[in-house]
LUMVO-555869 format. One line per 4 residues: for each residue x, y, z of N, C-alpha, C, O. Coordinates in nm, 3 decimals. Example, Ala and Ser with C-alpha at 12.3 -4.5 7.8 and 13.67 -1.06 7.14 Angstrom:
% residues 2
1.319:-0.569:0.780:1.230:-0.450:0.780:1.320:-0.330:0.780:1.424:-0.332:0.846; 1.285:-0.225:0.708:1.367:-0.106:0.714:1.290:0.003:0.787:1.341:0.114:0.804
END
This chain:
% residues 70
-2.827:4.039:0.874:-2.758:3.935:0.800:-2.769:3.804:0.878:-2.777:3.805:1.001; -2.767:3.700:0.812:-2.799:3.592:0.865:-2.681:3.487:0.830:-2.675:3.450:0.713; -2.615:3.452:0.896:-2.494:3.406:0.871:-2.503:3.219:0.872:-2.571:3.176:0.965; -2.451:3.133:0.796:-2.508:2.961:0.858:-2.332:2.938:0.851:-2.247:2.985:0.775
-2.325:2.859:0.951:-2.171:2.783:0.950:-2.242:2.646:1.001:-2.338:2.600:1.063; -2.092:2.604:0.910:-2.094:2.423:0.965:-1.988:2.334:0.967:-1.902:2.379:0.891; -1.949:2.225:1.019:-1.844:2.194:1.040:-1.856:2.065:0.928:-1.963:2.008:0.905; -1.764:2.040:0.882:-1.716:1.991:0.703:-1.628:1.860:0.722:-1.543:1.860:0.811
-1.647:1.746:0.639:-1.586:1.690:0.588:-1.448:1.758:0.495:-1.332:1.724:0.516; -1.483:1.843:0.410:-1.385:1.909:0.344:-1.226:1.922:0.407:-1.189:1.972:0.513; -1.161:1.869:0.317:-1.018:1.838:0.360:-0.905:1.974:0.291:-0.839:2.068:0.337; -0.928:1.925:0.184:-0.827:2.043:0.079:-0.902:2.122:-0.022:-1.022:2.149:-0.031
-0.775:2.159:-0.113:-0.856:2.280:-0.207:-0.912:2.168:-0.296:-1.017:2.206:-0.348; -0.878:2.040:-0.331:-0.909:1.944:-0.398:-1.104:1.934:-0.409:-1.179:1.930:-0.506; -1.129:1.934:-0.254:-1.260:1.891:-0.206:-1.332:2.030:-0.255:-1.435:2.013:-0.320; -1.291:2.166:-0.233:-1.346:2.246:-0.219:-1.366:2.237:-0.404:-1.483:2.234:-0.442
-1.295:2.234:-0.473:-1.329:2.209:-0.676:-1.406:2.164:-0.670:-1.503:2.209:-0.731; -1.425:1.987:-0.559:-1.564:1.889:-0.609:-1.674:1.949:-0.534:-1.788:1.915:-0.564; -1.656:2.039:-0.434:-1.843:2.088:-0.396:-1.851:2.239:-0.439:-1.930:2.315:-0.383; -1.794:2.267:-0.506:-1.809:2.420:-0.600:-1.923:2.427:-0.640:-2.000:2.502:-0.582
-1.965:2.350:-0.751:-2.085:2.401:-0.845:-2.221:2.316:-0.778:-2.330:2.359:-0.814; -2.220:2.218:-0.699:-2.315:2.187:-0.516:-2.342:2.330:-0.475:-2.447:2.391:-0.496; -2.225:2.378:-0.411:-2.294:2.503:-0.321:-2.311:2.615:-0.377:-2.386:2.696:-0.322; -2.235:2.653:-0.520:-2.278:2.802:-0.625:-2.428:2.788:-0.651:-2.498:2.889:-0.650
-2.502:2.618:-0.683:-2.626:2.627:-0.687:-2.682:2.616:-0.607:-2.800:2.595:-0.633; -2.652:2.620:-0.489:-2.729:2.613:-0.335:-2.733:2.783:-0.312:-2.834:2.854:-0.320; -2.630:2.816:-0.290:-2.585:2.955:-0.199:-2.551:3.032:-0.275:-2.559:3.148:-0.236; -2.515:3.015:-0.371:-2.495:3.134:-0.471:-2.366:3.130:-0.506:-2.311:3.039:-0.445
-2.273:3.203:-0.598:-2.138:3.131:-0.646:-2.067:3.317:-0.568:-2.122:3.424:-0.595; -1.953:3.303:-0.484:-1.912:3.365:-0.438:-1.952:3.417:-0.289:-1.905:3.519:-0.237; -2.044:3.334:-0.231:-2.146:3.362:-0.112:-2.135:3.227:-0.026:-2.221:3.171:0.043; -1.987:3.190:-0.053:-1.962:3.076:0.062:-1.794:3.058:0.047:-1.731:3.079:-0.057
-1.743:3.018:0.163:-1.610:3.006:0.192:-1.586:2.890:0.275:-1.670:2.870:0.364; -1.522:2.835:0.268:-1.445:2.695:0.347:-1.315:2.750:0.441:-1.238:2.821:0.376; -1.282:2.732:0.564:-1.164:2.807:0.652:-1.085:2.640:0.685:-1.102:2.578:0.790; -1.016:2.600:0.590:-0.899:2.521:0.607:-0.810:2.499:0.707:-0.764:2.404:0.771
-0.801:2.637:0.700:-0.709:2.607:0.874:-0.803:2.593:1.001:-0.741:2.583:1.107; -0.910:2.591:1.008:-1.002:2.560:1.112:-0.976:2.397:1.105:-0.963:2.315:1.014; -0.974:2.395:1.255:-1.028:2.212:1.294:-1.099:2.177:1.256:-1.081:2.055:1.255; -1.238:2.215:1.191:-1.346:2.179:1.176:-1.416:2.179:1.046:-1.525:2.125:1.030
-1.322:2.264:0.917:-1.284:2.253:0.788:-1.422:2.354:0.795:-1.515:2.312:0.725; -1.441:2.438:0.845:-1.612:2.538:0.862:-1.623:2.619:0.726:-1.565:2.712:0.670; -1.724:2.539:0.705:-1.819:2.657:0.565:-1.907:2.788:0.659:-1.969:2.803:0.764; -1.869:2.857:0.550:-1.909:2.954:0.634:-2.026:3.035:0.529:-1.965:3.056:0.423
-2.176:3.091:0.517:-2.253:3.108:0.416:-2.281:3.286:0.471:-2.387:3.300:0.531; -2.206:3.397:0.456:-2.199:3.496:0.514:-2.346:3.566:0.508:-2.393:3.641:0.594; -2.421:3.517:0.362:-2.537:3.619:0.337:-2.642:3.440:0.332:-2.639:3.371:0.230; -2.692:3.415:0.409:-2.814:3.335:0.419:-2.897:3.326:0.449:-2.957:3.227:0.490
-2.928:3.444:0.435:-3.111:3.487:0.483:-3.182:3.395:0.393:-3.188:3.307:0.479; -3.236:3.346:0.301:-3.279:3.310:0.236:-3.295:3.146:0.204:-3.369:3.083:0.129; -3.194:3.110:0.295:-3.141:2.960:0.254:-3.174:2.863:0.401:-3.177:2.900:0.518; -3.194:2.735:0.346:-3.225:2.604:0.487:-3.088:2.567:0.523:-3.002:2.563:0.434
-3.060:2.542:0.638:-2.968:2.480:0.666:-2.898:2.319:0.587:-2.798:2.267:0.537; -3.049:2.298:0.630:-3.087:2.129:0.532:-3.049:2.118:0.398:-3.005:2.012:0.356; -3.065:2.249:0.303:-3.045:2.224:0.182:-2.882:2.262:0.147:-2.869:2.267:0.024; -2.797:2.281:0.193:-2.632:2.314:0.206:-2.598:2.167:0.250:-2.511:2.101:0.191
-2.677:2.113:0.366:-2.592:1.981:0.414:-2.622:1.822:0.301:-2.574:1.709:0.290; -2.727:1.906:0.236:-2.806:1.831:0.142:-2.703:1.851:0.035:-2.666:1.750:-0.025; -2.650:1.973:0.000:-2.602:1.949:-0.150:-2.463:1.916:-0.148:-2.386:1.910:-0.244; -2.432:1.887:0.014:-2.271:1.867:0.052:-2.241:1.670:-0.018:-2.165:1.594:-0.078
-2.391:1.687:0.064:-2.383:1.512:0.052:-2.425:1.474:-0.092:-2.432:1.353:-0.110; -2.446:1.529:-0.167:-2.451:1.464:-0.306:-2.320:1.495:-0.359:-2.283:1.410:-0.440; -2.225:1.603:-0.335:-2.096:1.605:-0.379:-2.023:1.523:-0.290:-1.909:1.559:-0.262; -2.083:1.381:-0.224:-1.991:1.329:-0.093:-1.943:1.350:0.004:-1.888:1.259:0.066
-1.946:1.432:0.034:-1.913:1.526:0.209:-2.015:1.540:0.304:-2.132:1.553:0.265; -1.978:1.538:0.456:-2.111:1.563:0.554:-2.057:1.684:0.577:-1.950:1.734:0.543; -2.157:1.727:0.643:-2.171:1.854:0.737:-2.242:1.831:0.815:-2.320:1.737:0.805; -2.237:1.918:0.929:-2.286:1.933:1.066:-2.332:2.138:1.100:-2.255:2.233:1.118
-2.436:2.135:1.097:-2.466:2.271:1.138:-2.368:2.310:1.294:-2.350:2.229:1.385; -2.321:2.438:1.293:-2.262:2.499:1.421:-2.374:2.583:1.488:-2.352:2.643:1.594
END
């Protein structure tokens, strides 16, 4: 398994509604999680064998948010 985390702009559950259907068509819809109570607001992509790093930080930033690979 190939796991990608990254550290998020993402603030609340607010942010997480506006990059929903960004990362369901990036990563798949149920194949990514946001940890809120982290300092670092970390997406976390549990099954990403398949996926660029680039294209998650890519579809963050068209829903307005950065990311930073961990």
């Amino acid at each position: 398994m190939n796991q990608l985390e990254f550290k998020t702009t993402i603030k609340c559950s607010g942010c997480i509604e506006k990059v929903t259907p960004y990362l369901n068509k990036v990563a798949g819809q149920n194949n990514w999680e946001v940890d809120l109570q982290d300092p670092s607001k970390k997406l976390i992509i549990p099954q990403a064998s398949n996926l660029a790093a680039e294209s998650i930080i890519k579809a963050l930033e068209e829903a307005g948010y950065k990311a930073e690979k961990l």
